[in-house]
MINUKE-873050 format. One record per residue (C-alpha): chain; residue in one letter; x negated, y, z negated. Coordinates in nm, 2 decimals. Last residue first. Layout:
REM residues N
(keti A; A; (X; Y; Z))
...
//
This chain:
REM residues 338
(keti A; X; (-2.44; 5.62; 3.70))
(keti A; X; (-2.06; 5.56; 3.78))
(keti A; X; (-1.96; 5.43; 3.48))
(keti A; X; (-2.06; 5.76; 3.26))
(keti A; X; (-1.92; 5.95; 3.51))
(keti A; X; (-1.56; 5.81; 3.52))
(keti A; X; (-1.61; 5.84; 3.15))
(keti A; X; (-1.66; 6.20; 3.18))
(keti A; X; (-1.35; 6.22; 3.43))
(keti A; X; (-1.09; 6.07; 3.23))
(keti A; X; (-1.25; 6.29; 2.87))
(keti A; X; (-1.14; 6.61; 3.11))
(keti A; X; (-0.81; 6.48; 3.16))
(keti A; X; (-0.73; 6.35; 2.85))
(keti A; X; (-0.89; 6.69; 2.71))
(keti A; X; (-0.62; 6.88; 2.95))
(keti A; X; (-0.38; 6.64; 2.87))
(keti A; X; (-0.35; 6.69; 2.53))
(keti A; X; (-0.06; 6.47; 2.46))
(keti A; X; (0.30; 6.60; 2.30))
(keti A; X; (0.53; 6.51; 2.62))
(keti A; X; (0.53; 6.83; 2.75))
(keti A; X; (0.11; 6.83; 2.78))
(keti A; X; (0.17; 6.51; 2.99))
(keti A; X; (0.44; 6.75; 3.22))
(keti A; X; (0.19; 6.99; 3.21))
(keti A; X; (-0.09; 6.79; 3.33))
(keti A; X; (0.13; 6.66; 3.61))
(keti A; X; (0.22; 6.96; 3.73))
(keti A; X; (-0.12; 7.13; 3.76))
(keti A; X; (-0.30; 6.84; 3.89))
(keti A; X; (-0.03; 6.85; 4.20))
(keti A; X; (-0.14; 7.24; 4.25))
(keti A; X; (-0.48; 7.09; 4.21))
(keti A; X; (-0.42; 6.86; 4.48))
(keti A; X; (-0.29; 7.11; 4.73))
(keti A; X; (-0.54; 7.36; 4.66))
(keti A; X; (-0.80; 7.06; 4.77))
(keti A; X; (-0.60; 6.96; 5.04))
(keti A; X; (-0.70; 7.25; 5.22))
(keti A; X; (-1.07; 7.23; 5.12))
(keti A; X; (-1.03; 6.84; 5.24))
(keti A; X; (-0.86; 7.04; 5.60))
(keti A; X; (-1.16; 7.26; 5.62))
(keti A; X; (-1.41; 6.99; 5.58))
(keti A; X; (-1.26; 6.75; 5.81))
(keti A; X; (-1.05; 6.46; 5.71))
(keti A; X; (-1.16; 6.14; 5.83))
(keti A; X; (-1.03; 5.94; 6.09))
(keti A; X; (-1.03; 5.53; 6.10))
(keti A; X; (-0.93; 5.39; 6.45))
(keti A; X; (-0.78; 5.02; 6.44))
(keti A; X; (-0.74; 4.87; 6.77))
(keti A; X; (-1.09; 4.75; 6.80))
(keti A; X; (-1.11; 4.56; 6.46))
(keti A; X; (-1.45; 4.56; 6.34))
(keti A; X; (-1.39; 4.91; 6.11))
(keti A; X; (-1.05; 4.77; 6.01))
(keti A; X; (-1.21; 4.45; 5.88))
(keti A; X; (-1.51; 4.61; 5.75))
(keti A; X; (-1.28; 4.85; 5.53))
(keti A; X; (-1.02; 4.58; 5.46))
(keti A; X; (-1.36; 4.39; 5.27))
(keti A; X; (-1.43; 4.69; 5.08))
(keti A; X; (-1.13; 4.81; 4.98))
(keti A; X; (-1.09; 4.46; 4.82))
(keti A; X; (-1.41; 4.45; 4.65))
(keti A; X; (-1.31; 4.75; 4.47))
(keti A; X; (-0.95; 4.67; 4.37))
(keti A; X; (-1.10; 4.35; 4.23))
(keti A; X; (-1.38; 4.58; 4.03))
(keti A; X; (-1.09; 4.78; 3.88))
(keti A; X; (-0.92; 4.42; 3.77))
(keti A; X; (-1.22; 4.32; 3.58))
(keti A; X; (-1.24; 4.66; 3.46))
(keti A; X; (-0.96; 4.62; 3.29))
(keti A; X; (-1.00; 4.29; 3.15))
(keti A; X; (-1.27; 4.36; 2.93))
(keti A; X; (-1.16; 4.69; 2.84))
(keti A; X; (-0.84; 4.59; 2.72))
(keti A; X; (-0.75; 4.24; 2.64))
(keti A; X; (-1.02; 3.97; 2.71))
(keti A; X; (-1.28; 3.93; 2.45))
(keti A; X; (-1.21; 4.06; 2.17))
(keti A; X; (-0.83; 4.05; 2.16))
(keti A; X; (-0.81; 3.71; 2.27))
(keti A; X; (-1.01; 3.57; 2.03))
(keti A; X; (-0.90; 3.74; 1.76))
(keti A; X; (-0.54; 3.61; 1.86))
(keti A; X; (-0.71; 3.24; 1.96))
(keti A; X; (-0.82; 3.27; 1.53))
(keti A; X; (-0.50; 3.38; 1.41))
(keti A; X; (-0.29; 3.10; 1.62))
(keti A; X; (-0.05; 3.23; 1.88))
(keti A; X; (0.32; 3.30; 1.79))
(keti A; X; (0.26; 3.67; 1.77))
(keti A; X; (0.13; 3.69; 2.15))
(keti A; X; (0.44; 3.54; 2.24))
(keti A; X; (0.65; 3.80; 2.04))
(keti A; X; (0.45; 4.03; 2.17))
(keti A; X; (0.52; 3.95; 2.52))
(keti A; X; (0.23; 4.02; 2.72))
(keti A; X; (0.22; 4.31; 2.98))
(keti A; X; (-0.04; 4.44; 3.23))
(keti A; X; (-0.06; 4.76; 3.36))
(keti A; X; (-0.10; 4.96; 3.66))
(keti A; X; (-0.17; 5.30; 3.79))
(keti A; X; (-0.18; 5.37; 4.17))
(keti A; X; (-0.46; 5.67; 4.29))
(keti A; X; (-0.41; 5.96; 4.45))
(keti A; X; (-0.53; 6.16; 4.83))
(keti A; X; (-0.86; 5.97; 4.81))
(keti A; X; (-1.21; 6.11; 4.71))
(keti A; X; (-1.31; 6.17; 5.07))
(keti A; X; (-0.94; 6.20; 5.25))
(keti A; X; (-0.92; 5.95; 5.50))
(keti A; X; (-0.64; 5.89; 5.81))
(keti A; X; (-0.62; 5.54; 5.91))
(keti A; X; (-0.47; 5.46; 6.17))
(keti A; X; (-0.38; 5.10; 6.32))
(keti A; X; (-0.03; 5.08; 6.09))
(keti A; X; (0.11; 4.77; 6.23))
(keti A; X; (-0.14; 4.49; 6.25))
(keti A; X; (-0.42; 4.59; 6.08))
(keti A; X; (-0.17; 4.74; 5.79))
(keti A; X; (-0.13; 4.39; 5.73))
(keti A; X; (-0.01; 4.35; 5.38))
(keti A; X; (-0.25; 4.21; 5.18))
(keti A; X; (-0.52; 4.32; 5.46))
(keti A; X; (-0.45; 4.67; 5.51))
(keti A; X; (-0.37; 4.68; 5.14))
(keti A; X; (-0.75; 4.71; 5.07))
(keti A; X; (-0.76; 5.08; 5.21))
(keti A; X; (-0.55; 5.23; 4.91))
(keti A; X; (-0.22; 5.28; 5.01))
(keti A; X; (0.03; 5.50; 5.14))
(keti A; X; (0.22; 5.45; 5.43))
(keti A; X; (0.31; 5.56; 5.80))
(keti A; X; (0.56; 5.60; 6.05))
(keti A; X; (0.87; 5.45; 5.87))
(keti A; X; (1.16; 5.25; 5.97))
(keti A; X; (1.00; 5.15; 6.28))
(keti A; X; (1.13; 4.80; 6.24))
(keti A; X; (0.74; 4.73; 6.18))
(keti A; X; (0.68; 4.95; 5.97))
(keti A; X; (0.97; 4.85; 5.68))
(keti A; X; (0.89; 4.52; 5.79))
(keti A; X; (0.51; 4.53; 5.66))
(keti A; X; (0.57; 4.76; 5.35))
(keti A; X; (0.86; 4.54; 5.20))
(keti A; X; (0.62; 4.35; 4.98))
(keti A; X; (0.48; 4.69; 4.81))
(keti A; X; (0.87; 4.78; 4.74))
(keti A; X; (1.03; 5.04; 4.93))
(keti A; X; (1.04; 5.41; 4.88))
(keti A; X; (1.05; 5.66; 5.20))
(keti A; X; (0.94; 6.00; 5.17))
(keti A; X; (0.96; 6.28; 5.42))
(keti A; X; (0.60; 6.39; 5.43))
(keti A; X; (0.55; 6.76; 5.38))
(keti A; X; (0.17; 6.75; 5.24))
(keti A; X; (0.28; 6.89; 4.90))
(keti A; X; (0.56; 6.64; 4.90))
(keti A; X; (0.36; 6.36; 4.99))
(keti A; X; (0.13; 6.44; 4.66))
(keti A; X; (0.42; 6.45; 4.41))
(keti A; X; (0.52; 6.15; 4.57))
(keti A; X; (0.17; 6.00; 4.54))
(keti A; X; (0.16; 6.13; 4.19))
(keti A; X; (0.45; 5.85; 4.06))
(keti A; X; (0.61; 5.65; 4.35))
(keti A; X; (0.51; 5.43; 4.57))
(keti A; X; (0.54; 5.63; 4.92))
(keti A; X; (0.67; 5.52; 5.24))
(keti A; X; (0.54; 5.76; 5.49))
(keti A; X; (0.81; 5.94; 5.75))
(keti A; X; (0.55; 6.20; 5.91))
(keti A; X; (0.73; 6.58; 5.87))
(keti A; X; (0.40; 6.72; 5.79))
(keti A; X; (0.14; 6.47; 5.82))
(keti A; X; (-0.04; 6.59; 6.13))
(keti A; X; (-0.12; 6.92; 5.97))
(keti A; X; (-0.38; 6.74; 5.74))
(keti A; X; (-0.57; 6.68; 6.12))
(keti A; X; (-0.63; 6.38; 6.34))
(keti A; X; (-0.34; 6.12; 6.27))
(keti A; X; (-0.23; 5.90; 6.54))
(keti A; X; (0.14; 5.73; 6.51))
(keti A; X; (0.15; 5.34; 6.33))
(keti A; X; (0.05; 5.49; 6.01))
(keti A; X; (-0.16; 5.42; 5.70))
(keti A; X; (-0.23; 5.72; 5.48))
(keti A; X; (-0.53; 5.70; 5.20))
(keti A; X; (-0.49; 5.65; 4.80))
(keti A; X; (-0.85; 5.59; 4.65))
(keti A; X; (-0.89; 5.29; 4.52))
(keti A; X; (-0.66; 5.11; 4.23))
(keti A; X; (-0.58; 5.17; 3.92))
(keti A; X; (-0.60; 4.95; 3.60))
(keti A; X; (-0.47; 4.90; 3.27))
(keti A; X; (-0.52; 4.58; 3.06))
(keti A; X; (-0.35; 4.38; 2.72))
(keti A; X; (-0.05; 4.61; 2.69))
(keti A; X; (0.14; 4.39; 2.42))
(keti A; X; (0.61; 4.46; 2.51))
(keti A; X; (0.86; 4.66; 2.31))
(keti A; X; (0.65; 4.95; 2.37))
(keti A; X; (0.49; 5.00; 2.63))
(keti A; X; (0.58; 5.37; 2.69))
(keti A; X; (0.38; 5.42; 2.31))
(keti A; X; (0.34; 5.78; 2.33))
(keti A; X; (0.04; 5.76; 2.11))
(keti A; X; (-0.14; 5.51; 2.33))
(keti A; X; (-0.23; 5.81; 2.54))
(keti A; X; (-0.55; 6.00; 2.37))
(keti A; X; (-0.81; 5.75; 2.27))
(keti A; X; (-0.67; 5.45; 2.34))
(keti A; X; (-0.53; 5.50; 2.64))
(keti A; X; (-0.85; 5.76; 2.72))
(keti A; X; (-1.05; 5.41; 2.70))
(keti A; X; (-0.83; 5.18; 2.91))
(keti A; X; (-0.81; 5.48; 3.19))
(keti A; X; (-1.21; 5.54; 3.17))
(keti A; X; (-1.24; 5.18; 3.23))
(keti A; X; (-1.00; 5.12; 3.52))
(keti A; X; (-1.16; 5.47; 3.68))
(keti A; X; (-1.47; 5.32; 3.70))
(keti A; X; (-1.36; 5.01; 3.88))
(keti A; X; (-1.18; 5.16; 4.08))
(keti A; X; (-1.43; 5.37; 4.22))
(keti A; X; (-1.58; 5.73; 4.14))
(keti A; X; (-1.49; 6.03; 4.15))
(keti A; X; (-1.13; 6.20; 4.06))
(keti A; X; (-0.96; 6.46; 4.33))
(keti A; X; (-0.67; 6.32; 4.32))
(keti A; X; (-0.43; 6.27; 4.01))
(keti A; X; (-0.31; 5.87; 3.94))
(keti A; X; (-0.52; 5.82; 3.62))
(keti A; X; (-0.28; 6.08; 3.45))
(keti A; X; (0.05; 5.95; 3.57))
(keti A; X; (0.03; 5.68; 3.32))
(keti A; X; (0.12; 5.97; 3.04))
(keti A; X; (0.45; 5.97; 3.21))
(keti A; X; (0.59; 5.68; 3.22))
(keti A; X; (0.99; 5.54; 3.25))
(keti A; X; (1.14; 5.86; 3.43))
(keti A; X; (1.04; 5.71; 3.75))
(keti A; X; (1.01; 5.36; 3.73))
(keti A; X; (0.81; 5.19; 4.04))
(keti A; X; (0.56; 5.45; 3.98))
(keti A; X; (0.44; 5.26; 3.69))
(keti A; X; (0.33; 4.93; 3.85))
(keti A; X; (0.45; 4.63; 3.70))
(keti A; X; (0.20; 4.35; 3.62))
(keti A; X; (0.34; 4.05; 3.41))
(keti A; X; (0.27; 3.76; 3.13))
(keti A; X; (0.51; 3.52; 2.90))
(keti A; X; (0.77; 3.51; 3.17))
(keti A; X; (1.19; 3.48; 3.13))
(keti A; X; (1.15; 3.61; 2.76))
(keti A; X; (1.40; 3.94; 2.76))
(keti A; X; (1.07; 4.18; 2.70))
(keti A; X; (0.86; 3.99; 2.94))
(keti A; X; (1.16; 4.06; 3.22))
(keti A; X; (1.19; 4.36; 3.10))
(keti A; X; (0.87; 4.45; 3.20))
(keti A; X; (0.93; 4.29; 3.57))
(keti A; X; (1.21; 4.44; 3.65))
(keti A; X; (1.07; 4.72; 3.89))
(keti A; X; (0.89; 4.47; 4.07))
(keti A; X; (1.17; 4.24; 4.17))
(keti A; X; (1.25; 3.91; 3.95))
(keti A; X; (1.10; 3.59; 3.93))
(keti A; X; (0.97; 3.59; 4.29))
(keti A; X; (0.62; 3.47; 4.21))
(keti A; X; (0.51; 3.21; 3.90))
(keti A; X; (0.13; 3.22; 3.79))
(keti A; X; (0.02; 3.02; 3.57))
(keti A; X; (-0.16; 3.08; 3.25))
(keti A; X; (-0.42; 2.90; 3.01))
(keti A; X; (-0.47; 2.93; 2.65))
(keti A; X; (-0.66; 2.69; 2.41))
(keti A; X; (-0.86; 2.58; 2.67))
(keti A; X; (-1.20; 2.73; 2.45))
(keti A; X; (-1.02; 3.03; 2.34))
(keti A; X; (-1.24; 3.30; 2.55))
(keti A; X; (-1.34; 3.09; 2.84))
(keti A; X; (-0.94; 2.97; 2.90))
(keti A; X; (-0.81; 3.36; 2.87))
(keti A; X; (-1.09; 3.47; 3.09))
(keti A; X; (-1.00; 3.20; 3.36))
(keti A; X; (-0.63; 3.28; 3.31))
(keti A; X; (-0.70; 3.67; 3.36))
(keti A; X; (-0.91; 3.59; 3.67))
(keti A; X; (-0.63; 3.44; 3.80))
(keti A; X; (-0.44; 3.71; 3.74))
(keti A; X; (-0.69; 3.98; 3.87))
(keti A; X; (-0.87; 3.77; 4.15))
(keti A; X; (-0.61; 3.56; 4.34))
(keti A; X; (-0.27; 3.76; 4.23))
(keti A; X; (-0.39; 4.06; 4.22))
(keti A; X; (-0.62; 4.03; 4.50))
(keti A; X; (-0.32; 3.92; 4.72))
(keti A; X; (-0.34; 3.61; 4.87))
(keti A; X; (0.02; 3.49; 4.71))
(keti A; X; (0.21; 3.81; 4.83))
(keti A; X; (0.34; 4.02; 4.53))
(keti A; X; (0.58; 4.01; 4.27))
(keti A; X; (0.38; 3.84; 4.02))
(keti A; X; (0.52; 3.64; 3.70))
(keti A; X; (0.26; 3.47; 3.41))
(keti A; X; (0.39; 3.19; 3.26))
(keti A; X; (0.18; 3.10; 2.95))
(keti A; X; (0.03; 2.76; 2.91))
(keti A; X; (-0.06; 2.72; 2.53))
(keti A; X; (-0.32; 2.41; 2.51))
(keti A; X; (-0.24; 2.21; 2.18))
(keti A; X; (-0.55; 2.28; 1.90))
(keti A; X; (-0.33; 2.35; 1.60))
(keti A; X; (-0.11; 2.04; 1.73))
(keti A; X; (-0.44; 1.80; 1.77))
(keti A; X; (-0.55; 1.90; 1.44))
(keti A; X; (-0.19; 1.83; 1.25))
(keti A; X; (-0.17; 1.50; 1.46))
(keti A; X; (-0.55; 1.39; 1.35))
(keti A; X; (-0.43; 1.51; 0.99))
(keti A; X; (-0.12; 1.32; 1.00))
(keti A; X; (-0.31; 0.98; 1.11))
(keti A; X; (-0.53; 1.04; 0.82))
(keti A; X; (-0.25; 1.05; 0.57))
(keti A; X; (-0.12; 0.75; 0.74))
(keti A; X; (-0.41; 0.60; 0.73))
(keti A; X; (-0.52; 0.69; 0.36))
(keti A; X; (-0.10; 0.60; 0.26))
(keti A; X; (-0.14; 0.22; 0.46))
(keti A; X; (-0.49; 0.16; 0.22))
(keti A; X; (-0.29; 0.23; -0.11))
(keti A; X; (0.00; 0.00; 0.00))
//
């Protein structure tokens, strides 16, 4: 009897260490294309970080077409997925203090920018809380902003009255100054929406031409140094999720992965991606890339800070200092860049 209670009891701690050690597979949801760098590098790359980090303990994968792109934080928030990207602009009125990473006239890449934004989050934005309800675990933008169309584009006057499906947050603000009529569609919906004729043109940052190929049905390129805005992204854990993991794959997690870590992971993605559409366009004999000259990137220049203006103020309304978010944006920008 005494010998069947030691098994037993040592049966019940192999069980109770096997259960404390069982692999948590989260569902992570994506909205776009399946070859997309977000998908391929970002959120895999997120599961790969995740499994390094707490030794298998947590792994991810990735589900597509749960719900449209503007659902996708409730969607975490209700339980359906464990694990999202949304893209601010696709919820005007939702963000505000996200808009700050999305102001032209910033240098550097993607990469730099991904970092600054993650650190002027914490510094300066996180106060406003706009993810609340949900665990921000990385931020990111992507490349500089350029316009796509199916019409030729020489000259900043070019654009005026060009029908250019815009995203959403700055780049509206942005199309506005430069007199495109706006058309907003989903990212997925960029390739028909051309295509039919719909549109004339979009904006995106050069690595789109292949996720959604621009090659194909937007063969212009017109390029403003330094980008005419940038995209802000996050990504989204359910706390309650988060909350169920074990202490030890929470610290884990936390120090390793989430944040700064991860962000510029996803910054560097964008990077290599605007790189590889770049040589793609540049080989393809169709495809014509123009830049703006210098008197039409001064021009922009007093539209950009007219766009700057705006946004900073509405940041400033919301009870941030935006002018030291601002300024602290660009000195980490720096700091990366060197």
């Amino acid at each position: 009897m005494k010998l069947t209670r030691i098994m037993a009891s040592a049966a019940f701690a192999i069980c109770a260490a096997t259960a404390s050690q069982a692999q948590e597979n989260l569902v992570i949801s994506s909205w776009l294309p399946p070859a997309h760098p977000i998908n391929v590098d970002m959120l895999e790359g997120l599961v790969d970080m995740m499994e390094e980090a707490t030794d298998g303990q947590v792994t991810g994968e990735i589900k597509m077409g749960i719900a449209p792109p503007p659902a996708q934080m409730d969607l975490v928030m209700d339980g359906a997925a464990d694990v999202t990207i949304i893209f601010h602009g696709y919820q005007p009125g939702r963000f505000i203090a996200t808009k700050l990473i999305e102001l032209p006239g910033y240098e550097g890449n993607a990469e730099a920018a991904s970092v600054a934004y993650w650190r002027v989050h914490e510094a300066h934005l996180a106060e406003l809380d706009e993810h609340r309800g949900v665990k921000l675990i990385g931020l990111s933008t992507h490349g500089p902003g350029q316009i796509h169309s199916n019409k030729a584009v020489n000259t900043l006057a070019d654009l005026n009255g060009l029908k250019t499906r815009l995203g959403g947050g700055v780049s509206a603000d942005v199309g506005a100054e430069l007199g495109l009529v706006g058309i907003q569609v989903p990212a997925p919906k960029v390739y028909e929406t051309l295509d039919s004729g719909a549109a004339d043109g979009v904006a995106m940052n050069m690595g789109e031409r292949i996720s959604f190929k621009l090659n194909e049905v937007a063969k212009n390129v017109y390029e403003m140094p330094g980008g005419f805005y940038r995209g802000s992204f996050a990504v989204l854990m359910s706390q309650q999720k988060f909350d169920s993991l074990p202490a030890d794959v929470q610290q884990a997690l936390e120090e390793e992965v989430f944040g700064e870590p991860f962000s510029r992971l996803m910054g560097a993605a964008w990077d290599a991606s605007d790189v590889r559409a770049r040589a793609a366009t540049e080989e393809a004999e169709d495809n014509v890339i123009v830049t703006a000259s210098e008197a039409d990137q001064a021009a922009f220049a007093e539209m950009a800070a007219k766009v700057r203006e705006k946004i900073l103020g509405e940041i400033a309304d919301a009870g941030i200092d935006a002018q030291a978010a601002y300024e602290m944006v660009k000195a980490e920008m720096a700091k990366e860049s060197n």
